[in-house]
FIDO-95540 format. One record per residue: residue number from 1; x, y, z of N, C-alpha, C in turn; residue in three letters. Coordinates in Angstrom, 3 decimals. Example, Ala and Ser with C-alpha at 12.3 -4.5 7.8 and 13.67 -1.06 7.14 Angstrom:
REC    i       n_X       n_Y       n_Z      ca_X      ca_Y      ca_Z       c_X       c_Y       c_Z   aa
REC    1    13.190    -5.690     7.800    12.300    -4.500     7.800    13.200    -3.300     7.800  Ala
REC    2    12.850    -2.250     7.080    13.670    -1.060     7.140    12.900     0.030     7.870  Ser
//
This chain:
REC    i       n_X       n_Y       n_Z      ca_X      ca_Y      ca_Z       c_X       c_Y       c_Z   aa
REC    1    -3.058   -13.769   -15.995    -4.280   -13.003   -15.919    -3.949   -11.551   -16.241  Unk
REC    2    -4.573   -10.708   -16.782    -4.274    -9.395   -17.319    -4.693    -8.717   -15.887  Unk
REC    3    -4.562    -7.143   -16.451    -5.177    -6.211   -15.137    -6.321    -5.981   -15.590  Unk
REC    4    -6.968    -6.520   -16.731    -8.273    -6.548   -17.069    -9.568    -7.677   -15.789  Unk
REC    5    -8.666    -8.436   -16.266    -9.198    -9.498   -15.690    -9.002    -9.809   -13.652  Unk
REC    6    -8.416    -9.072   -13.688    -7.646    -9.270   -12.320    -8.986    -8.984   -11.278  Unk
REC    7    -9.034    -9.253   -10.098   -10.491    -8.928    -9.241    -9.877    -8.007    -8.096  Unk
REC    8   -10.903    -7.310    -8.118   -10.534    -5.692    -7.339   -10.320    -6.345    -5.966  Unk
REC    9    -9.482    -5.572    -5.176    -8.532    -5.732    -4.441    -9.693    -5.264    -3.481  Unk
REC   10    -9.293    -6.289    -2.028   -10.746    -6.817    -1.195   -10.335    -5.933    -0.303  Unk
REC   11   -11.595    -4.661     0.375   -11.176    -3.917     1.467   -11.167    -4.658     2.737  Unk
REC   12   -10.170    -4.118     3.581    -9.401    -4.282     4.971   -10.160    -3.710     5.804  Unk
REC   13   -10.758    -4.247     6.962   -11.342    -3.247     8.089    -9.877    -3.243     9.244  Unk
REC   14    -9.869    -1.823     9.862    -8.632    -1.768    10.829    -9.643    -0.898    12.065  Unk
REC   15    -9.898    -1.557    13.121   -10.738    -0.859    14.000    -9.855    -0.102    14.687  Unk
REC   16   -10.431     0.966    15.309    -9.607     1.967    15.963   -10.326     1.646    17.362  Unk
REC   17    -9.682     1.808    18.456   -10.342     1.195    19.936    -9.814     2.135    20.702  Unk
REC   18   -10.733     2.281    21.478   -11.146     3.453    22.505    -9.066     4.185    23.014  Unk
REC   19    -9.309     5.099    23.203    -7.659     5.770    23.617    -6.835     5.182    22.100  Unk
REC   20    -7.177     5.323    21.087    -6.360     5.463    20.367    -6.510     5.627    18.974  Unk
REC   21    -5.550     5.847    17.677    -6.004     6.590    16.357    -4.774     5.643    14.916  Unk
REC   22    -5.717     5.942    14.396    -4.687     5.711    12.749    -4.759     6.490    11.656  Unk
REC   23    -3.449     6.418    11.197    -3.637     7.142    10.206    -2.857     5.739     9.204  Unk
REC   24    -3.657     6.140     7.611    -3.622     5.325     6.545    -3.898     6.428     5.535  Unk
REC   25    -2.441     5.565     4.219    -3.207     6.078     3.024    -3.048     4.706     2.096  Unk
REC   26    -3.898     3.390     2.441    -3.896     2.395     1.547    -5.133     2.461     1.413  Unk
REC   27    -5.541     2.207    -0.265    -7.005     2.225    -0.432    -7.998     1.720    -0.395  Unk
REC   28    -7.140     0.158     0.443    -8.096    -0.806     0.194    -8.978    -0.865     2.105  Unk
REC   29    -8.092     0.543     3.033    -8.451     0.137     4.123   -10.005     0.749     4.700  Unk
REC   30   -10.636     0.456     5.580   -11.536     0.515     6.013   -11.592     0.898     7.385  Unk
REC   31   -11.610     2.029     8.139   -11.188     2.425     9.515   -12.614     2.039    10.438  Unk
REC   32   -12.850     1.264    11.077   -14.056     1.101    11.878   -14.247     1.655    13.153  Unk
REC   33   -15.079     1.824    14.261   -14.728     1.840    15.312   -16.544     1.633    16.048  Unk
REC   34   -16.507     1.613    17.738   -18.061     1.770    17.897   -17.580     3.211    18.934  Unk
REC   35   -18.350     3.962    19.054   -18.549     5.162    19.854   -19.981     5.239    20.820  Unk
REC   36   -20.090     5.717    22.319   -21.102     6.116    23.225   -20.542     7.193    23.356  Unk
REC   37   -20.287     7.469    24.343   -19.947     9.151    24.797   -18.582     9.538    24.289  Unk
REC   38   -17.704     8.617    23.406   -16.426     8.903    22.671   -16.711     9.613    21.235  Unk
REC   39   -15.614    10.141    21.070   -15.846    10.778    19.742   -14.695    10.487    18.696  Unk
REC   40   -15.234    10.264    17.862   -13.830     9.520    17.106   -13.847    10.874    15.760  Unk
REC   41   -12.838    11.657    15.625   -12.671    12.453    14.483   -12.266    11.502    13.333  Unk
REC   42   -12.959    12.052    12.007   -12.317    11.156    11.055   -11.941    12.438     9.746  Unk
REC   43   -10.528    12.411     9.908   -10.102    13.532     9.112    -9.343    13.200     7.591  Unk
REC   44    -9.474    13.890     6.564    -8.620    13.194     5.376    -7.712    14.677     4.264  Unk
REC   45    -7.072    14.330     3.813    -6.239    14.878     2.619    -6.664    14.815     1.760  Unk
REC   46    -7.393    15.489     0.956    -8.413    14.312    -0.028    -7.512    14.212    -1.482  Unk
REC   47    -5.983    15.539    -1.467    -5.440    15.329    -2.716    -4.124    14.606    -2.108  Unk
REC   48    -3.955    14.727    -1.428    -2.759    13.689    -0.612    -2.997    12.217    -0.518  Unk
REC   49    -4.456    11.572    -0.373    -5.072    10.370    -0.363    -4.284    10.029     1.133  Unk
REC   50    -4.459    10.562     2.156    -4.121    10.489     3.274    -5.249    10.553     4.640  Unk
REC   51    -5.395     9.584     5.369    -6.154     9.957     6.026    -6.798     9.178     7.562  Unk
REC   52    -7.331     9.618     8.235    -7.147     8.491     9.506    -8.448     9.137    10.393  Unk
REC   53    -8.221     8.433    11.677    -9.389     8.317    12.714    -8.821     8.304    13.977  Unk
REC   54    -9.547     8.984    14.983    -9.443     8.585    16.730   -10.408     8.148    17.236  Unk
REC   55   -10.177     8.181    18.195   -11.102     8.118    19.168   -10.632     8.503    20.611  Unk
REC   56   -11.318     9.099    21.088   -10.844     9.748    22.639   -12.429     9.595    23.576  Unk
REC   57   -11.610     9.309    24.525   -12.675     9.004    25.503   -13.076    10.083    26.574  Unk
REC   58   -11.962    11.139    26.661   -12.526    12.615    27.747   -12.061    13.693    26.990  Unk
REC   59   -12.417    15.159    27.158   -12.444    15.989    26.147   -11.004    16.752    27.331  Unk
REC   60   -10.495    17.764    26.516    -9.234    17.951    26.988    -8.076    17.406    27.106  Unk
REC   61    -7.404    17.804    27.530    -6.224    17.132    27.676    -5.221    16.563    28.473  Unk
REC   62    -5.888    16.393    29.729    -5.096    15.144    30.609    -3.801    15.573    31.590  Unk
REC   63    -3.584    16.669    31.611    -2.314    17.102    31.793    -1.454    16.202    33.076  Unk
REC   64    -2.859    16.149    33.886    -2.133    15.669    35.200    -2.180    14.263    35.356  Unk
REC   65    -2.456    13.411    33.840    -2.340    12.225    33.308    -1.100    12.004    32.424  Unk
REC   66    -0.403    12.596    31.884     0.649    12.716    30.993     0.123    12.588    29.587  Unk
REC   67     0.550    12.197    28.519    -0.200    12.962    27.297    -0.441    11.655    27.025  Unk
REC   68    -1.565    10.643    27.519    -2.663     9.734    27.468    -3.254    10.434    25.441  Unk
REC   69    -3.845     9.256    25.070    -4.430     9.566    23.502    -5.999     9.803    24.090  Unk
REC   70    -5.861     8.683    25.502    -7.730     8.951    25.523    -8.423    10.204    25.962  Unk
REC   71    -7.277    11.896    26.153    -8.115    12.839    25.556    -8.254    13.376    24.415  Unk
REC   72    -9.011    14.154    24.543    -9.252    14.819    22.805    -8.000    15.726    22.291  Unk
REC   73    -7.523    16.499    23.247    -6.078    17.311    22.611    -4.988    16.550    22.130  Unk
REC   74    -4.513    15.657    22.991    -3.400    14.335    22.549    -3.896    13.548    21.080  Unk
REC   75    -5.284    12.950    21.643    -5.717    12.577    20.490    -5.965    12.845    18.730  Unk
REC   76    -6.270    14.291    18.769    -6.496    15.197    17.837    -5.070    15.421    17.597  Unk
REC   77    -4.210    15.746    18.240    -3.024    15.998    17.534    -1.524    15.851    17.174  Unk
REC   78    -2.020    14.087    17.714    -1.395    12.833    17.275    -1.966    12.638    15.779  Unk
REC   79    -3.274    12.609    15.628    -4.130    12.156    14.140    -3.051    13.511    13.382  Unk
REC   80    -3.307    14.403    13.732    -3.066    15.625    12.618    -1.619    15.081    12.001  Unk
REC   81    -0.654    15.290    13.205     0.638    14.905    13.074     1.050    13.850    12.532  Unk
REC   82     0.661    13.209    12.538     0.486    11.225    11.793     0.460    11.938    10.009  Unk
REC   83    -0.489    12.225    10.141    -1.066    12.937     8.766    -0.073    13.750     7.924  Unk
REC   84     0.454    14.511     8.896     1.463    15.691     8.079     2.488    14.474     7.704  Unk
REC   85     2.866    13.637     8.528     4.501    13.516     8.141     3.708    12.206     7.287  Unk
REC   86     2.657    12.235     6.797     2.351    11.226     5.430     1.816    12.253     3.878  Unk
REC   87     2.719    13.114     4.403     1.955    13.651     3.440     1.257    14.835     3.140  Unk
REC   88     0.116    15.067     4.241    -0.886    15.820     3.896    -0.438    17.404     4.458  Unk
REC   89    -1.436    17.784     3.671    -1.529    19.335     3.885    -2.507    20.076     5.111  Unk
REC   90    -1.976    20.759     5.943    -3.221    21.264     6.935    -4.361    22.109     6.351  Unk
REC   91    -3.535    22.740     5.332    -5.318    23.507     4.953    -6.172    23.210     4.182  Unk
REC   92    -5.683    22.056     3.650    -6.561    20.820     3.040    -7.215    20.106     3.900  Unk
REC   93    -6.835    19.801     5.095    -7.769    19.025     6.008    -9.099    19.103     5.753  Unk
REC   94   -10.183    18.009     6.011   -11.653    18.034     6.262   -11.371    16.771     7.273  Unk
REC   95   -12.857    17.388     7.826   -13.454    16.018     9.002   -14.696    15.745     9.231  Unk
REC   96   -14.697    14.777    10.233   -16.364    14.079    10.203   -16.124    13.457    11.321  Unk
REC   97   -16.676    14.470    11.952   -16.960    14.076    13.524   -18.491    13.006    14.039  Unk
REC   98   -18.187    12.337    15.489   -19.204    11.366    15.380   -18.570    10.690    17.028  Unk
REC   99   -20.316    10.563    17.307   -19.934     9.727    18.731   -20.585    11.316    19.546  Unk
REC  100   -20.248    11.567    20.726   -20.767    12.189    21.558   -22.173    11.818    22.392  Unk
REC  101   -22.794    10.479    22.476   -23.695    10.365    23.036   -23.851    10.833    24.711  Unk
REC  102   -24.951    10.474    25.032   -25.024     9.871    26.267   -26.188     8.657    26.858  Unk
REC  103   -25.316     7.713    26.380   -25.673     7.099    26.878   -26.383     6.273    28.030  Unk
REC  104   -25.451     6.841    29.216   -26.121     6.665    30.519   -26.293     7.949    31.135  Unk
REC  105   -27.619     7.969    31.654   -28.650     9.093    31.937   -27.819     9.460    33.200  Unk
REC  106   -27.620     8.739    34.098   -27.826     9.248    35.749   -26.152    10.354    35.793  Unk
REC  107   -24.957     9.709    35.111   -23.672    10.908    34.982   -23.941    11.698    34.326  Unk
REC  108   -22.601    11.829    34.352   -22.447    14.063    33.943   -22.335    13.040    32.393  Unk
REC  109   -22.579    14.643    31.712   -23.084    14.091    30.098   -21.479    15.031    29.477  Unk
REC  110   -20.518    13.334    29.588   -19.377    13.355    29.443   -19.334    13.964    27.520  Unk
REC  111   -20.678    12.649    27.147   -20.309    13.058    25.346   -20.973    14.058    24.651  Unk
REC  112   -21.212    15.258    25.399   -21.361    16.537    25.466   -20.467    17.025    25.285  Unk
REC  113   -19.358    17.658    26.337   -18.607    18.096    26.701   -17.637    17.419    24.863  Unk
REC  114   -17.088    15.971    25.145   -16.620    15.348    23.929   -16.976    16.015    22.748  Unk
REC  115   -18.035    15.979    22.432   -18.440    17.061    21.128   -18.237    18.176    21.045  Unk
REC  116   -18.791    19.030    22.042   -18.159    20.583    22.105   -17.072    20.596    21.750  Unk
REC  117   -15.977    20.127    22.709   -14.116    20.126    22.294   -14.016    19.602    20.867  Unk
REC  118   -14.533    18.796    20.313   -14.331    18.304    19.114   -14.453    19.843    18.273  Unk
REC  119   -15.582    19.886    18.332   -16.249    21.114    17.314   -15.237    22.441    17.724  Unk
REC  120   -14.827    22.770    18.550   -14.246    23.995    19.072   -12.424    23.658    18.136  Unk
REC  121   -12.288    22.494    19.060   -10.678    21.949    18.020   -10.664    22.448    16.559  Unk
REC  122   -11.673    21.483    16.208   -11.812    21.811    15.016   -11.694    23.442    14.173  Unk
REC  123   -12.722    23.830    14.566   -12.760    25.732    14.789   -11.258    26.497    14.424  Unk
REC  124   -10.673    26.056    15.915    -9.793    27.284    16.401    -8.549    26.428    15.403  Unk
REC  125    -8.689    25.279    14.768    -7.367    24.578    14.293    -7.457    25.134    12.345  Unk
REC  126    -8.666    25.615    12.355    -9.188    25.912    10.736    -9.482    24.327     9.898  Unk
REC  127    -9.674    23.981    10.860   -10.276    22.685     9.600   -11.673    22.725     9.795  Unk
REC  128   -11.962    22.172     8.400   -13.595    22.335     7.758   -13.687    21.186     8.638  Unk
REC  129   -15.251    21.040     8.950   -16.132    19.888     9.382   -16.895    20.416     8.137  Unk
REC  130   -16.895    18.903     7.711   -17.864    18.514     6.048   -19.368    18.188     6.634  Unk
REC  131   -18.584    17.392     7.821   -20.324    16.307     8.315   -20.343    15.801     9.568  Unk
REC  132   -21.204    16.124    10.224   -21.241    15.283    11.400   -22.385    14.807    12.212  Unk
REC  133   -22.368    13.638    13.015   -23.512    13.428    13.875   -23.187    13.173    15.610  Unk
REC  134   -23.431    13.598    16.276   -23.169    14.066    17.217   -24.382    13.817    18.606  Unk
REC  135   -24.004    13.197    19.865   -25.270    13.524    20.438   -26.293    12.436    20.425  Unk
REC  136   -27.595    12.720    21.020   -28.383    11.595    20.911   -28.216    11.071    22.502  Unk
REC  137   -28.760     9.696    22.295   -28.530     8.512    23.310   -28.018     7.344    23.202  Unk
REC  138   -27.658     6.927    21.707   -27.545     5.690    21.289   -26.078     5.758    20.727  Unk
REC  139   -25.614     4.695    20.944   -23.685     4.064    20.256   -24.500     4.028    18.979  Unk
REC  140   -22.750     4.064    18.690   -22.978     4.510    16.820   -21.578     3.307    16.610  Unk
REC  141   -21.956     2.923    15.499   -20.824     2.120    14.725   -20.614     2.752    13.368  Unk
REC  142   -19.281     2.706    13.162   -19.100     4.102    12.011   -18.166     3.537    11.334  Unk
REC  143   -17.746     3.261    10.001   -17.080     2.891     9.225   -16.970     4.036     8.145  Unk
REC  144   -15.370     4.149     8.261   -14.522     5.412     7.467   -13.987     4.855     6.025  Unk
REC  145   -14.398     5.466     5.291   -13.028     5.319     3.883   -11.985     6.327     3.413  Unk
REC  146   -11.332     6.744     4.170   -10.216     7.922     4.158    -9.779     8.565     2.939  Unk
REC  147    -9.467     7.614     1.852    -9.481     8.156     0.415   -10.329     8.738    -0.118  Unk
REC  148   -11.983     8.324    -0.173   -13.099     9.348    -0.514   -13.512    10.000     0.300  Unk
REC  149   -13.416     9.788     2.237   -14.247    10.686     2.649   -15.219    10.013     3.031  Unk
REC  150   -15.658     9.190     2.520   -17.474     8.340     2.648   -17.258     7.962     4.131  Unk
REC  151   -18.368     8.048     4.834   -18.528     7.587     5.829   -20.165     6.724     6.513  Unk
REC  152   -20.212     5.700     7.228   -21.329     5.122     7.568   -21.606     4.912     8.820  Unk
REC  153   -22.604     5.456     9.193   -23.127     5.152    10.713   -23.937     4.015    11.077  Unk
REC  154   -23.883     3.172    11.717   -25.000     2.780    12.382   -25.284     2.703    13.883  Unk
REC  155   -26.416     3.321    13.943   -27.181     3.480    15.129   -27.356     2.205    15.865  Unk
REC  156   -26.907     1.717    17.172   -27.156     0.633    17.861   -28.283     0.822    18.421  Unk
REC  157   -29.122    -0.484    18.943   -30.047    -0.467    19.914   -29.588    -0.263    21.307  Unk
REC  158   -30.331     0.335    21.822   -30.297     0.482    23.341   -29.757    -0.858    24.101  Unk
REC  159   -29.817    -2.116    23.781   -29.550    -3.391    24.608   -28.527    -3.966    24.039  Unk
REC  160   -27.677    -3.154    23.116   -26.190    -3.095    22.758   -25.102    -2.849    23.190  Unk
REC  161   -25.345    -2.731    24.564   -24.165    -1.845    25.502   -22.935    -2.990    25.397  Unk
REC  162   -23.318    -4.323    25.295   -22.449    -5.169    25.584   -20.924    -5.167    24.192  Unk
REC  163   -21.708    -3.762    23.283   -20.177    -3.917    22.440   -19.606    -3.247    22.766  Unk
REC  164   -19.508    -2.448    23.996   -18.203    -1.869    24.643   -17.029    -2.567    25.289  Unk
REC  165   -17.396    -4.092    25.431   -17.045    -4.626    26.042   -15.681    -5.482    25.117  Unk
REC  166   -16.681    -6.107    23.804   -16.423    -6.602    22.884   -15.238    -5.674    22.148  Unk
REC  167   -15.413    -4.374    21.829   -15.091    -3.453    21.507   -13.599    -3.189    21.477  Unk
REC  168   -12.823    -3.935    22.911   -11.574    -3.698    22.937   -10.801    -4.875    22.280  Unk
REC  169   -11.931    -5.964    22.373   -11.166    -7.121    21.856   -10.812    -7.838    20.520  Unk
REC  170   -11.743    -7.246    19.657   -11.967    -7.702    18.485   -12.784    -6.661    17.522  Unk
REC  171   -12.394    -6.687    16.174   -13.080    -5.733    15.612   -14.735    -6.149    15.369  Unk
REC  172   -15.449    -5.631    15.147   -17.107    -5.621    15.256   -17.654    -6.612    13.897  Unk
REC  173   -18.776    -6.876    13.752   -19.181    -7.635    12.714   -19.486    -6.852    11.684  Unk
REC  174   -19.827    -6.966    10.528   -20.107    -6.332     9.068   -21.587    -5.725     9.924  Unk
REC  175   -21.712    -4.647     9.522   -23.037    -3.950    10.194   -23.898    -4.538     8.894  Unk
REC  176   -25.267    -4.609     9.414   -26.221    -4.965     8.297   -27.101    -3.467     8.253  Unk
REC  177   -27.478    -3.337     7.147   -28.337    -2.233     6.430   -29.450    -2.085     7.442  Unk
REC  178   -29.733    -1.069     7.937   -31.162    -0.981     8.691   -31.666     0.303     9.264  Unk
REC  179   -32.643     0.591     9.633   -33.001     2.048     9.896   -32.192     2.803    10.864  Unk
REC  180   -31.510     2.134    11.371   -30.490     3.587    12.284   -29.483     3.670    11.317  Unk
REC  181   -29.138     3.590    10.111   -27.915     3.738     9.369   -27.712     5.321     8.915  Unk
REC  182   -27.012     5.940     8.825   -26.790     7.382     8.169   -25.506     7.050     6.812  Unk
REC  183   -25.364     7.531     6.232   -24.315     7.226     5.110   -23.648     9.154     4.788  Unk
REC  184   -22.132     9.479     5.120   -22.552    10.923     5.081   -21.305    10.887     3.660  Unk
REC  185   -21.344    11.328     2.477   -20.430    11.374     1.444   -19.347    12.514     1.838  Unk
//
């Protein structure tokens, strides 16, 4: 068979699950994850073709936890570091932040706080935020392509809580097209 003929090489989903991150520069991969009050940064190299995702579940950094991924400082700069020694450049960085809900009304509005630190990290570290969605009430399911950048949201229903559950165990189903979707290039 020629490379004419050959059939394009089938993308990989690799979910990223709550307290933890990847970094990839294969092109065929697909970084997934679902987010409520977590925030998963999704940062890339875009001339390095380098690029990856977290997710952290409390904003800060844990100290009197030991350096846990499920805060945002560990988390964030494990991703960065992953990144450099593949490659990439820091002042090339971009990102695309996502997740920060709150979900449940009656606690402290944890994916608040999650977003702020995100956005502030971001800030004081000089990396661009290209795009982000942030906030709300509703889990988001978000699928990354690290080589372009493209990214896809979908908005869960409210009586979806049960993929948090699911969430640690297995990666999620092919999201279908529908009005909570965002698509951010």
């Amino acid at each position: 068979m020629s490379a004419a003929q050959a059939p394009a090489p089938k993308e990989k989903l690799l979910h990223v699950v709550q307290g933890s991150f990847a970094v990839v520069d294969d092109p065929n991969l697909v970084l997934t994850t679902i987010l409520g009050s977590c925030v998963a940064a999704c940062i890339r190299d875009p001339v390095a073709r380098v690029g990856g995702m977290n997710h952290f579940l409390l904003p800060g950094d844990g100290a009197a936890h030991g350096d846990s991924v499920k805060y945002g400082i560990n988390s964030m700069e494990l991703l960065i570091n992953g990144m450099l020694q593949r490659g990439a450049n820091r002042a090339r960085l971009e990102a695309k932040l996502f997740g920060g809900a709150r979900v449940v009304q009656n606690l402290s509005d944890v994916g608040r706080q999650n977003a702020e630190f995100a956005e502030r990290f971001l800030r004081s570290e000089g990396i661009t935020c290209v795009g982000q969605s942030m906030g709300g009430d509703r889990a988001r399911r978000i699928r990354y392509w690290p080589m372009s950048g493209r990214a896809v949201q979908m908005l869960l229903d409210r009586s979806e809580s049960h993929v948090f559950k699911e969430e640690r165990a297995a990666p999620p189903p092919k999201p279908e097209r529908g009005s909570g979707e965002l698509e951010l290039f």
